[in-house]
C-alpha positions as CSV (number, residue, x, y, z in Angstrom):
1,X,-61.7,38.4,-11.9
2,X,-62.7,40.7,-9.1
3,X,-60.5,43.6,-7.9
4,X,-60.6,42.3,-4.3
5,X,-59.4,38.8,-5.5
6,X,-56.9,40.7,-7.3
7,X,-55.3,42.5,-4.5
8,X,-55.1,39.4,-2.4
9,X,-53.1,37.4,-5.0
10,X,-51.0,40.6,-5.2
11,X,-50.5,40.9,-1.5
12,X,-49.9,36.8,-1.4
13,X,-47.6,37.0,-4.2
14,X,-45.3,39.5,-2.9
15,X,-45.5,38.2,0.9
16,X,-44.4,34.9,-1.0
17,X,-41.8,36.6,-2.7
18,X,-40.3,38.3,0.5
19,X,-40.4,34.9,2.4
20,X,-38.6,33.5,-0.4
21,X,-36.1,36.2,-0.6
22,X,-35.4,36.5,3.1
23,X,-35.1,32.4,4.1
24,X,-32.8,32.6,0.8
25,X,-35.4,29.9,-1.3
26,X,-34.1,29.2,-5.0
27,X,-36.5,31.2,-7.2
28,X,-37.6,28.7,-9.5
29,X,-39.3,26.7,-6.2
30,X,-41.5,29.6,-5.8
31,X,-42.4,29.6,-9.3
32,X,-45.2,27.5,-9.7
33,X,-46.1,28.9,-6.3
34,X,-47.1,32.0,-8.0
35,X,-48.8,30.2,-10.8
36,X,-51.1,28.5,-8.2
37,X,-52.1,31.4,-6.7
38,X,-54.2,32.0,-10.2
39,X,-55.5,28.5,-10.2
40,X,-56.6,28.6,-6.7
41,X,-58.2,31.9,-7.8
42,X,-60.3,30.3,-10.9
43,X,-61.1,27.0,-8.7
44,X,-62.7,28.9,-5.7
45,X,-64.9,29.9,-7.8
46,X,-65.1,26.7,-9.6
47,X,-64.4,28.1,-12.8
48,X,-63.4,25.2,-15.4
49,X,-60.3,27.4,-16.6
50,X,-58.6,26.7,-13.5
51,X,-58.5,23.2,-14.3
52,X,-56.4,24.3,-17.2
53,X,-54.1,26.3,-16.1
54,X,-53.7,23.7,-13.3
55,X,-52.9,21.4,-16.4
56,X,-50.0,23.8,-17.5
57,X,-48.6,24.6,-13.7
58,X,-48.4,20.6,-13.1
59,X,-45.6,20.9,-15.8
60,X,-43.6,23.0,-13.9
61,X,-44.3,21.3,-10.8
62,X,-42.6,18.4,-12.7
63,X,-39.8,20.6,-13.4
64,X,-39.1,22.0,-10.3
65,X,-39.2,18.5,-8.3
66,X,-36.9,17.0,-11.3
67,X,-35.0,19.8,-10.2
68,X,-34.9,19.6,-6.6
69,X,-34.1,15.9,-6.9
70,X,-37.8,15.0,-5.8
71,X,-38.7,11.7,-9.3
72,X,-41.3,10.5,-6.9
73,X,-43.2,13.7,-6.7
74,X,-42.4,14.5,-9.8
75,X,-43.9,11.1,-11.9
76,X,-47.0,12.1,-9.4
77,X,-47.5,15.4,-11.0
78,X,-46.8,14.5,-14.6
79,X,-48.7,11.1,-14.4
80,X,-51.7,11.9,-12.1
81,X,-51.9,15.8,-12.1
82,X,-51.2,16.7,-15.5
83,X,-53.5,14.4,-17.5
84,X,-56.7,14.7,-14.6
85,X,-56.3,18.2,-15.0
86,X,-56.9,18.2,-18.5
87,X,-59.8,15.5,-17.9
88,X,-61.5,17.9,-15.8
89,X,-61.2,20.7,-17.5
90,X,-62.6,18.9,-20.3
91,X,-65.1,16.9,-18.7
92,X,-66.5,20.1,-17.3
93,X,-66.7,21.9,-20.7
94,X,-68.6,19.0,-21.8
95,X,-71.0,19.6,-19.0
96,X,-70.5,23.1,-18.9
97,X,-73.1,25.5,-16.9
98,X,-72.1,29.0,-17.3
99,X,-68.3,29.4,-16.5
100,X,-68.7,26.1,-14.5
101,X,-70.2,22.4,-14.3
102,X,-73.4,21.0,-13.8
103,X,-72.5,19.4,-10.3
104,X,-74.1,15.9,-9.0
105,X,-74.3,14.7,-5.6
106,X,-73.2,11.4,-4.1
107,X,-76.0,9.0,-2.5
108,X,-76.2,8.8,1.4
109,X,-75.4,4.8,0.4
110,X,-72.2,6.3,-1.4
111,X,-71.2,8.8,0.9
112,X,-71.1,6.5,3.9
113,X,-68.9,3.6,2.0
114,X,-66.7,6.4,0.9
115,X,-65.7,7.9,4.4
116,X,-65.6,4.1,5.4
117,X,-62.9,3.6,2.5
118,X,-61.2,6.6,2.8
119,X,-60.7,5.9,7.1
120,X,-59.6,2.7,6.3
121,X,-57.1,4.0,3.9
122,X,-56.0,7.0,6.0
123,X,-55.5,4.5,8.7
124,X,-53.3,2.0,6.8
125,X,-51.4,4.9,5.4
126,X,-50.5,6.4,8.6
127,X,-49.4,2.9,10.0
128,X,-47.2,2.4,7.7
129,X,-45.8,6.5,8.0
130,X,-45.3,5.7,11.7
131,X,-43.9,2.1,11.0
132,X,-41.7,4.4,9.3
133,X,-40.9,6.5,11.8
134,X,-42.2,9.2,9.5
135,X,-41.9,12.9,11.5
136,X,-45.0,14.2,9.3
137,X,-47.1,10.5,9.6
138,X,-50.6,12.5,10.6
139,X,-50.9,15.4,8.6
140,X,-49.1,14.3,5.6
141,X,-50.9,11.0,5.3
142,X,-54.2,12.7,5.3
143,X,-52.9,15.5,2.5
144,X,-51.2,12.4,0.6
145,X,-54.6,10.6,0.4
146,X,-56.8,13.0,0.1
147,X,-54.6,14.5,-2.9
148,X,-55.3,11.9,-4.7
149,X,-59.1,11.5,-4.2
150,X,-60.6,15.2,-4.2
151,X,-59.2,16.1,-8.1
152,X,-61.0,12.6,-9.0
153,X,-64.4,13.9,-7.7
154,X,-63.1,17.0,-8.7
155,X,-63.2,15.8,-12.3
156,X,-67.0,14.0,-11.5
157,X,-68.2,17.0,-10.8
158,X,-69.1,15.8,-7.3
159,X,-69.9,18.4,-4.7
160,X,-68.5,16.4,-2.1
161,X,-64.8,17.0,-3.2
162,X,-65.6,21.2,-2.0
163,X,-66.1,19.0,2.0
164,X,-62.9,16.4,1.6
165,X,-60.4,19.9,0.0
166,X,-61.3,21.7,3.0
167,X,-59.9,18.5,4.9
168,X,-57.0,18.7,2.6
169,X,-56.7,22.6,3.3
170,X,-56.1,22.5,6.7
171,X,-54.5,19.5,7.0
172,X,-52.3,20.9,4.6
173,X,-52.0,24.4,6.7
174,X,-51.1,22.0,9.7
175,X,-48.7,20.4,7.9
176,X,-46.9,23.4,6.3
177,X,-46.6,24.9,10.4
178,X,-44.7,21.8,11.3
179,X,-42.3,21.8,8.3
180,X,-41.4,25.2,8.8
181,X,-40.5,24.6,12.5
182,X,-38.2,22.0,10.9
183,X,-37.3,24.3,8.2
184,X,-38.0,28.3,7.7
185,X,-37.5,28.1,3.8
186,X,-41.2,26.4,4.1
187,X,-42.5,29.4,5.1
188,X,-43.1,30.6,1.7
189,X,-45.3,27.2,1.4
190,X,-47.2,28.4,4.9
191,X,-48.2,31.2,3.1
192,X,-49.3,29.8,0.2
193,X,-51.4,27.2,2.2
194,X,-53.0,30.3,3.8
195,X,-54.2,31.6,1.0
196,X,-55.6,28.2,-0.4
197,X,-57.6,27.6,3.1
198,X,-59.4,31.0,1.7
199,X,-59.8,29.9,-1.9
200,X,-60.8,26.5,-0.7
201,X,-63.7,28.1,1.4
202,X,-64.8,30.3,-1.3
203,X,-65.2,27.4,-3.9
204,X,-67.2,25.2,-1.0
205,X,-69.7,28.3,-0.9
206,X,-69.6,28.8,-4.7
207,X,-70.3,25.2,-5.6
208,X,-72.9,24.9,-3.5
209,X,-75.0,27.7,-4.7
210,X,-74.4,26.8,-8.4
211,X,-75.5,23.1,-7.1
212,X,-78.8,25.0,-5.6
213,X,-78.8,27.4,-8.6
214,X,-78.6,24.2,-11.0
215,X,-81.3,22.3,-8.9
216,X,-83.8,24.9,-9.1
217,X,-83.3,25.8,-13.0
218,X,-84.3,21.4,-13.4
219,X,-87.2,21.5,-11.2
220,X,-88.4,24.9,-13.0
């Protein structure tokens, strides 16, 4: 890991930390905040380990949202997180190309139905948030879906999950300003989402030059 990635998980950790400490945030909610940090690290630069230690901090998401009286969340990490974690970090070792994957890309056919699905979805989702009167329907319907849908292609090896996390990312950030204008204990989650915008970046510019790196290794 390079010493400049290094210093900004430090400086995120501690800024984290402070947050925390200030807005008076149990302790053991932070913790698989900080764990993140590292698998954010490893995935922007789509390094296969991430996807384990991602396996091992969607346990103690589990644990915290048992904790914080959160089942739904909590099924969601241990059911869907925890075993596509481990699917992708094993998928990719199958398929392993240096510390990473061999990526694939989608079809323009593929690509098209897929935004078509995933618009219909968002906008069936978000009806039902506002039906709901749901204060977060936008944003968190978007984060919700797409949640579910970039670790899949994540797991594929698809280089169009790096476009749809971005999505997520700043969706996410989005999301993370309005909670904390609601509630300033979030802002240790702001923070977080800060720093995942950047990692999320990093990996869309890493997986596409091991895509390019990949293609012209084939046609060599």
């Amino acid at each position: 890991m390079k010493k400049s990635r290094i210093v900004i998980i430090a400086l995120t950790g501690v800024s984290i930390l402070v947050a925390g400490i200030l807005t008076k945030q149990q302790f053991f909610l932070m913790i698989p905040l900080f764990v993140s940090l590292f698998v954010m690290s490893f995935q922007s630069e789509a390094n296969r380990v991430g996807a384990l230690i991602g396996a091992g901090n969607a346990v103690l998401y589990t644990i915290t949202y048992i904790c914080m009286g959160v089942y739904g969340s909590a099924a969601s990490a241990f059911l869907f997180s925890f075993p596509l974690q481990l699917m992708t970090f094993f998928n990719w070792k199958k398929n392993a190309y240096k510390k990473t994957v061999m990526f694939k890309k989608m079809s323009t056919k593929v690509r098209v139905i897929a935004v078509v699905v995933l618009l219909c979805l968002w906008a069936i989702l978000a009806g039902v948030f506002y039906y709901l009167k749901y204060e977060y329907a936008v944003f968190d319907s978007i984060t919700f879906l797409l949640g579910f849908i970039v670790p899949v292609l994540t797991m594929l090896a698809y280089i169009e999950y790096t476009y749809l996390w971005i999505v997520q990312a700043v969706t996410g950030l989005f999301l993370n300003v309005q909670m904390v204008s609601n509630d300033v204990s979030q802002v240790t989650y702001l923070i977080y989402g800060i720093y995942a915008l950047y990692c999320v970046i990093c990996a869309f510019i890493n997986v596409q030059k091991f895509y390019k790196e990949q293609q012209m290794e084939k046609s060599e």
